[in-house]
C-alpha positions as CSV (number, residue, x, y, z in Angstrom):
1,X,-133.9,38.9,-24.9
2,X,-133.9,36.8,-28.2
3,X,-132.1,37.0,-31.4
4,X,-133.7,39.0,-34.5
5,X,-132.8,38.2,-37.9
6,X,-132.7,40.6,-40.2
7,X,-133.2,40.2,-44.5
8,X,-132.9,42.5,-47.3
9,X,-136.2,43.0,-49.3
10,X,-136.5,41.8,-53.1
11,X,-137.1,43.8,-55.8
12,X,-139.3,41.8,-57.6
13,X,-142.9,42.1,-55.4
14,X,-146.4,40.9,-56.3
15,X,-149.5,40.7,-55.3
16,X,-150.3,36.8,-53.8
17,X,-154.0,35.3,-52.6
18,X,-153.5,33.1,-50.0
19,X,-151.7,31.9,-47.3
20,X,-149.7,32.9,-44.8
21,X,-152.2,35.7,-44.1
22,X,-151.6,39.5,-43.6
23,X,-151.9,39.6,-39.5
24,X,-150.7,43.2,-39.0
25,X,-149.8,46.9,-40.4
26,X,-146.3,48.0,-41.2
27,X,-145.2,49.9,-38.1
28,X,-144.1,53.3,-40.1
29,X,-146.6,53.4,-42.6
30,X,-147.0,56.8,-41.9
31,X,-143.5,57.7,-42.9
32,X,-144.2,55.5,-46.0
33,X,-147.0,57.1,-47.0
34,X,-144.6,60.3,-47.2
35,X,-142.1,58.7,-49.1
36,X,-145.1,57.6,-51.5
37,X,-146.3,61.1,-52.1
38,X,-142.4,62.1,-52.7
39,X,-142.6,59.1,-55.3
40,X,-145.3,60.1,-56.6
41,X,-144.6,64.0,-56.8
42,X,-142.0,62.9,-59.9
43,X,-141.9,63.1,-63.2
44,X,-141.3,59.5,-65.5
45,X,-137.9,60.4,-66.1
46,X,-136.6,61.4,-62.5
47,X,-139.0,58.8,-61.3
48,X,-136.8,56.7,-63.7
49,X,-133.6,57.8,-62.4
50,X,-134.3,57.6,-59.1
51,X,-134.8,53.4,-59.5
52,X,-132.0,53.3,-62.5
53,X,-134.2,50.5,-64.1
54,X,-135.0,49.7,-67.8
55,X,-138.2,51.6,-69.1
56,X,-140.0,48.5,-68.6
57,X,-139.7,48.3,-64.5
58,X,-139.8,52.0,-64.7
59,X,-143.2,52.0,-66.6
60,X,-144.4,49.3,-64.4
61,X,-143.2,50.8,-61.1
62,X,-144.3,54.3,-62.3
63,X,-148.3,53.0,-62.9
64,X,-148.3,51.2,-59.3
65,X,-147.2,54.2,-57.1
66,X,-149.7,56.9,-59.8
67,X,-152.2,54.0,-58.4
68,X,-151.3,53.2,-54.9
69,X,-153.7,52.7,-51.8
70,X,-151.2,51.2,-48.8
71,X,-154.4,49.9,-47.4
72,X,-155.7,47.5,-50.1
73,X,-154.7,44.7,-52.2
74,X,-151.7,44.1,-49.5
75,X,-149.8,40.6,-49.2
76,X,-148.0,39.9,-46.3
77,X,-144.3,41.1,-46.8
78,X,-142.6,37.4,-46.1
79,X,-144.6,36.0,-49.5
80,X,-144.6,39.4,-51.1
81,X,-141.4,39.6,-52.2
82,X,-140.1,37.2,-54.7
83,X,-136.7,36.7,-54.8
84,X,-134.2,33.9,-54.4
85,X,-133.8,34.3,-51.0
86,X,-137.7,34.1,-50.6
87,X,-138.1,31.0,-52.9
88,X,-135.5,29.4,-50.5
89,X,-137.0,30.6,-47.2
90,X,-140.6,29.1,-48.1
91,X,-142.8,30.3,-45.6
92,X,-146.0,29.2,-48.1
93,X,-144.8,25.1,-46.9
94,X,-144.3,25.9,-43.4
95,X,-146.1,24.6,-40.4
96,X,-148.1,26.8,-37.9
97,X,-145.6,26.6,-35.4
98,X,-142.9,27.4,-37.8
99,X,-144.9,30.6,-39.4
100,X,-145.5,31.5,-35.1
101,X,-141.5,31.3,-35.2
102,X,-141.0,33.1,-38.4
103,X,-143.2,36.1,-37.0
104,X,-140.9,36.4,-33.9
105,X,-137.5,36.0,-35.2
106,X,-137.5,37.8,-38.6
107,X,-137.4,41.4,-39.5
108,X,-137.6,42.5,-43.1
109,X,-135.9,46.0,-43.9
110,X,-136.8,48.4,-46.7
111,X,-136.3,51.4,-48.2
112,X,-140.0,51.6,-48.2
113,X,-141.6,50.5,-45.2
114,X,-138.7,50.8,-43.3
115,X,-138.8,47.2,-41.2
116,X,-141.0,44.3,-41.4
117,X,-142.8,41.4,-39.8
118,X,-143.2,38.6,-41.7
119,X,-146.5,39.0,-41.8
120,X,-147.1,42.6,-42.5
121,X,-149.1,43.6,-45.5
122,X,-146.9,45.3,-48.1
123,X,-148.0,46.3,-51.6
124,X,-145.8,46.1,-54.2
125,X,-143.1,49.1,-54.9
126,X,-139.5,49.8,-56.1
127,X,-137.8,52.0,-53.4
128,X,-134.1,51.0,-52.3
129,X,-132.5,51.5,-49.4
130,X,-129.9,53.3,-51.5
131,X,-132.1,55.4,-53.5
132,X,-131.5,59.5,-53.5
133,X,-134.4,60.5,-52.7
134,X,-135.2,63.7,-50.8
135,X,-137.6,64.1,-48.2
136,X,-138.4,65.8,-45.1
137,X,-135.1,67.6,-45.5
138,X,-133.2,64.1,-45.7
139,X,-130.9,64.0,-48.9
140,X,-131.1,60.0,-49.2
141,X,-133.3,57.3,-47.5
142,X,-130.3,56.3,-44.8
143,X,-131.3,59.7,-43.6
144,X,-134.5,59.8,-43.9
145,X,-134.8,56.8,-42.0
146,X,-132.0,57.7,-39.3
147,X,-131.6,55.5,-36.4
148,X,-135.7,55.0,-36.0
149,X,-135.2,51.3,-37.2
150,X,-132.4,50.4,-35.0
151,X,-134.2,51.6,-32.3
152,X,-137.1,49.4,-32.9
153,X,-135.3,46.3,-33.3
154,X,-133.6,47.2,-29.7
155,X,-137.2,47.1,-28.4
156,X,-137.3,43.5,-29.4
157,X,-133.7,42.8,-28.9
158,X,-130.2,43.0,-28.0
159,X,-128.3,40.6,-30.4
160,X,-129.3,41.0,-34.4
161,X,-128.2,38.0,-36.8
162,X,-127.8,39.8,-40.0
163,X,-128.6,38.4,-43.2
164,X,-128.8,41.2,-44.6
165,X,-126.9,42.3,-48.2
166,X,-124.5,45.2,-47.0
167,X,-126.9,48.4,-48.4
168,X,-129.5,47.0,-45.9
169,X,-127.3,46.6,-43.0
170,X,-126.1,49.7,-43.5
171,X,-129.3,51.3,-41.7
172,X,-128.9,49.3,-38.9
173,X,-125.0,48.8,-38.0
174,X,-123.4,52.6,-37.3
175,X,-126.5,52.5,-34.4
176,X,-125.8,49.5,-32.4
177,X,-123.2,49.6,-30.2
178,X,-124.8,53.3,-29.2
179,X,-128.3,51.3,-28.8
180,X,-126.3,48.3,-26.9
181,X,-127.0,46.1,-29.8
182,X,-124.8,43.3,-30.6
183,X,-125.0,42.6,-34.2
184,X,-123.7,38.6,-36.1
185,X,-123.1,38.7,-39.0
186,X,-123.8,35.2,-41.0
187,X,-121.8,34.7,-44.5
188,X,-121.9,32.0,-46.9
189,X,-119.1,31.3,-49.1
190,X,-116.9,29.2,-50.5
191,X,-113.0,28.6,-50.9
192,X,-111.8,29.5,-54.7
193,X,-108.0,29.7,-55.3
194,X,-107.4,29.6,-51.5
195,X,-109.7,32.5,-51.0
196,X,-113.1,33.1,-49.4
197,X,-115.2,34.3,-51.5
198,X,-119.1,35.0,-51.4
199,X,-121.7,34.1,-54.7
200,X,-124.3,36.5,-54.6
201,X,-127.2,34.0,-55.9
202,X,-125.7,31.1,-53.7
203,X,-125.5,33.6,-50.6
204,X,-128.9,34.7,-51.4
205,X,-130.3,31.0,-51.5
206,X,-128.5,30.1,-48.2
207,X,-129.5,33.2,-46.5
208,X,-133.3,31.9,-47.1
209,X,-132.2,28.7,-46.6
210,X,-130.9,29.5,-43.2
211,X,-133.9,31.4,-41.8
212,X,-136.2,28.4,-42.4
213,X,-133.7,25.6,-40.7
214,X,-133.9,28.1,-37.6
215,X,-137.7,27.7,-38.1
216,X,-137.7,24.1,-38.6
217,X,-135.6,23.4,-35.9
218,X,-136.9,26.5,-33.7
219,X,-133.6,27.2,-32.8
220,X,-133.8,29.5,-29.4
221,X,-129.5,29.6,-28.9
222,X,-127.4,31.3,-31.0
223,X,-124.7,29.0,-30.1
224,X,-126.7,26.4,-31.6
225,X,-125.9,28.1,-35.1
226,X,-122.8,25.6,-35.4
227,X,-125.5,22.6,-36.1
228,X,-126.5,24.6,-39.0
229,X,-125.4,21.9,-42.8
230,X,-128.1,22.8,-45.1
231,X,-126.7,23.3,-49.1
232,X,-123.8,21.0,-47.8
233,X,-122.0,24.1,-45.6
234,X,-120.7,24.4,-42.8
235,X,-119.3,26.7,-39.7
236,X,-115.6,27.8,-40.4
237,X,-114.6,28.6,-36.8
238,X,-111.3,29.5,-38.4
239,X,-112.6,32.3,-40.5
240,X,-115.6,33.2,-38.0
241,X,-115.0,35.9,-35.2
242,X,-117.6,36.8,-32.3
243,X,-119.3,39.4,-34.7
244,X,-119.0,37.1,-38.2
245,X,-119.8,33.7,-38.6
246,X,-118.7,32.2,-41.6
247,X,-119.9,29.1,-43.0
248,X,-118.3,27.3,-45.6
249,X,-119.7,25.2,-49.2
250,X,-118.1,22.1,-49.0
């Protein structure tokens, strides 16, 4: 079976015309649509504190789930999201056959829809993977969720690349040796003071940057991973083990 990469979300979302198209439905909408009535069942200011958020993302946030159809208005998921990691990932410049790799290789997870095709239509929301919010019995969304979207990615495959930031891994990882799922974990850093140490934004952009050179290059072989130089880094083998790869900004 193939490798899967897996992303965070962003938290910045809109709504974009054009292309890449929405091709499919989110494969637990209806266990979205329950966490949007549980969203929606809240008051402003436990709506508030549930997304710890300035009263101007709140306000914002708290208008689009009072108005929320999951059906219409959707963008697909890999344009929806804004974020650095997005800008760097491009998918609105990419070739046909590159957007046909994209759609195999990548998995988005969220709080929300609980994993993602590229090409999923999403609507915007504000919903992480951390968030305290009870439902169904479940105290928090790592519970809600369980190990439902581990065992989808094991339909797909058995080795996961993950780019995701550690709160996302989180709902995948404590599942997959149980699930016979051998997880790679791909950091970007640099050396400071004789240390390794990981930017957040610069991790973010190389993350993105990373999932389109597999595209470009429609890289089949994890192996081939060493050939990987974009942003000037490259593999570490020194500071790289068989479950963490770690490149290095030169």
């Amino acid at each position: 079976m193939s490798y899967v990469m897996i992303i965070s979300p962003a938290k910045k979302m809109n709504v974009v015309e054009g292309p890449p198209y929405v091709t499919g439905t989110p494969r637990f909408i209806d266990r979205t649509e329950r966490l949007m009535h549980a969203v929606q069942a809240l008051d402003y200011e436990d709506a508030k504190a549930l997304w710890a958020c300035s009263d101007k993302l709140a306000r914002l946030n708290y208008d689009r789930f009072r108005n929320m159809d999951l059906a219409h208005n959707v963008t697909a998921a890999a344009i929806a999201y804004e974020g650095i990691q997005y800008q760097h990932l491009a998918p609105q410049v990419m070739s046909e056959s590159e957007l046909a790799f994209l759609d195999t290789r990548l998995r988005i997870l969220s709080g929300f829809y609980g994993v993602l095709r590229p090409f999923d239509g999403v609507v915007p929301y504000r919903l992480e993977m951390q968030a305290k919010l009870a439902v169904d019995g479940a105290r928090n969304l790592y519970e809600y969720w369980g190990k439902s979207l581990a065992e989808a990615l094991a339909e797909e495959t058995d080795t996961i690349v993950n780019l995701a930031s550690v709160e996302y891994a989180k709902a995948i990882t404590p599942y997959a040796q149980e699930l016979g799922i051998k997880v790679i974990t791909c950091l970007f850093g640099q050396m400071i003071n004789g240390k390794y140490v990981q930017r957040s934004t610069e991790a973010k952009a190389a993350r993105g940057t990373f999932v389109r050179w597999c595209c470009e290059n429609k890289v089949e072989e994890i192996k081939d991973f060493c050939h990987y130089t974009e942003r000037a880094y490259a593999l570490d083998e020194s500071k790289s083990t068989n479950d963490s790869w770690a490149y290095v900004l030169h």
